[in-house]
C-alpha positions in Angstrom: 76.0 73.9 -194.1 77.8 76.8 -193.1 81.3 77.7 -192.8 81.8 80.6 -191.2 86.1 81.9 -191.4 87.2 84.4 -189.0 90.2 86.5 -190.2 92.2 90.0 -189.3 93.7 88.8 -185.6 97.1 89.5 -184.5 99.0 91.4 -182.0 98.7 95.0 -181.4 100.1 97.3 -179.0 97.5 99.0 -176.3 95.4 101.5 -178.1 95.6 100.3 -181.4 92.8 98.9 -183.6 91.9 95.7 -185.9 89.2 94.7 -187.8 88.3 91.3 -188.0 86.4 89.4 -190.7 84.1 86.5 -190.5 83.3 85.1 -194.4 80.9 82.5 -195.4 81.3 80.7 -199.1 78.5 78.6 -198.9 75.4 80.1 -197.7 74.0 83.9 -197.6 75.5 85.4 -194.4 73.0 87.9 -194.3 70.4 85.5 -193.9 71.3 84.9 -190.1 71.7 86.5 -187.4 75.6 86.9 -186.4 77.8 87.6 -183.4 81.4 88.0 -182.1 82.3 86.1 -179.2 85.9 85.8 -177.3 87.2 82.8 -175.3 90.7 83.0 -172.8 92.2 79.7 -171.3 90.2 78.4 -168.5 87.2 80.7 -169.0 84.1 80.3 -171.3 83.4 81.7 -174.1 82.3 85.3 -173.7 79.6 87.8 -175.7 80.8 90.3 -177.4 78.3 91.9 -180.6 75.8 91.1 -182.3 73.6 91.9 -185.4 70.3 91.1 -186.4 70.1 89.6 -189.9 68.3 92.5 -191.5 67.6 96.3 -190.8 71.5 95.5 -188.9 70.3 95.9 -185.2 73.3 95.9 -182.9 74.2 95.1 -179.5 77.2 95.1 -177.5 78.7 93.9 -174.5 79.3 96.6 -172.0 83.1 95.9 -171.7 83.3 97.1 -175.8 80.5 99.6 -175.9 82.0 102.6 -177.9 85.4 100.9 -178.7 84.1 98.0 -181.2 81.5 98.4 -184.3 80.0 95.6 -186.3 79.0 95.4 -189.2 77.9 93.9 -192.2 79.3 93.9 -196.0 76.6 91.8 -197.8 78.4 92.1 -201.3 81.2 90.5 -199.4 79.4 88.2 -197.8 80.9 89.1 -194.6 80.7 90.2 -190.9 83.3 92.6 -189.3 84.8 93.5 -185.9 86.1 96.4 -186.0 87.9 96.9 -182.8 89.5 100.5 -181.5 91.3 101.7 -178.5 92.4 97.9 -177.6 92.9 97.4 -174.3 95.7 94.1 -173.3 92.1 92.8 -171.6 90.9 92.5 -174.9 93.4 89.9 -175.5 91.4 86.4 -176.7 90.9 84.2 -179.2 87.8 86.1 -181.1 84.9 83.6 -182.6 82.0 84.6 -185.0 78.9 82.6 -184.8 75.6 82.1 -186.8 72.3 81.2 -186.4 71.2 79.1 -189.1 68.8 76.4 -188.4 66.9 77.7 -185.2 63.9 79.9 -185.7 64.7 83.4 -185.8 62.5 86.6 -184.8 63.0 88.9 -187.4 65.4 91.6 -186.6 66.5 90.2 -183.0 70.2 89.2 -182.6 71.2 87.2 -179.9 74.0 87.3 -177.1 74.0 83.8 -176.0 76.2 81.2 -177.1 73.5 78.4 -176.9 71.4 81.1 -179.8 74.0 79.8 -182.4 74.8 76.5 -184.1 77.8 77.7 -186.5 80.7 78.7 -185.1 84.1 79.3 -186.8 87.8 78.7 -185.8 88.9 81.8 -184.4 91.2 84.0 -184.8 93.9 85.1 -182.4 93.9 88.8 -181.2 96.8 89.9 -178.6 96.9 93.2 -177.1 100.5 94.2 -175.6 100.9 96.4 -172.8 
């Protein structure tokens, strides 16, 4: 089973950047396609990047196109966020996702949250004004 941990949130003033991380002990992270996803209270969980699980296609959400990378460290076994010019709309908890046990075209990633079936905790990121 997979245990994804999301890590690197925190509060930053407008314009700043953070890089969050999203490890895995169990299983090869590289194996699946991932993705980033934020939720706010009283609104559902929203898209925010993805990446296929190999030759590292990416996709973003238009509200982080050009401001947020991610990537992959497969030594690491992890999946990164790296988030630039934060905006205080930015301000979410931030979720990483997998998809592990559905059947996966190879080098697609996915931008819905019914594509994945392991989710982490989150992590907290606050942008101040």
């Amino acid at each position: 089973q997979v245990q994804l941990v999301e890590s690197g949130g925190g509060l930053v003033q407008a314009g700043g950047s953070l890089r969050l991380s999203c490890a895995e002990s169990r299983r090869t992270l590289s194996n699946y396609p991932t993705g980033w996803f934020r939720q706010v209270p009283g609104k559902e969980r929203a898209f925010v990047a993805a990446i296929s699980r190999s030759l590292g296609r990416k996709y973003y959400s238009d509200s982080v196109q050009g401001r947020f990378t991610i990537s992959r460290d497969n030594a690491k076994n992890t999946v990164y966020l790296q988030m630039n010019s934060l905006k205080p709309e930015d301000t979410a908890v931030y979720h990483c996702a997998a998809r592990v046990s559905r059947i996966t075209v190879t080098h697609s990633y996915y931008t819905s949250v019914q594509d994945y079936d392991a989710w982490g905790q989150g992590t907290q990121v606050t942008v101040s004004s």
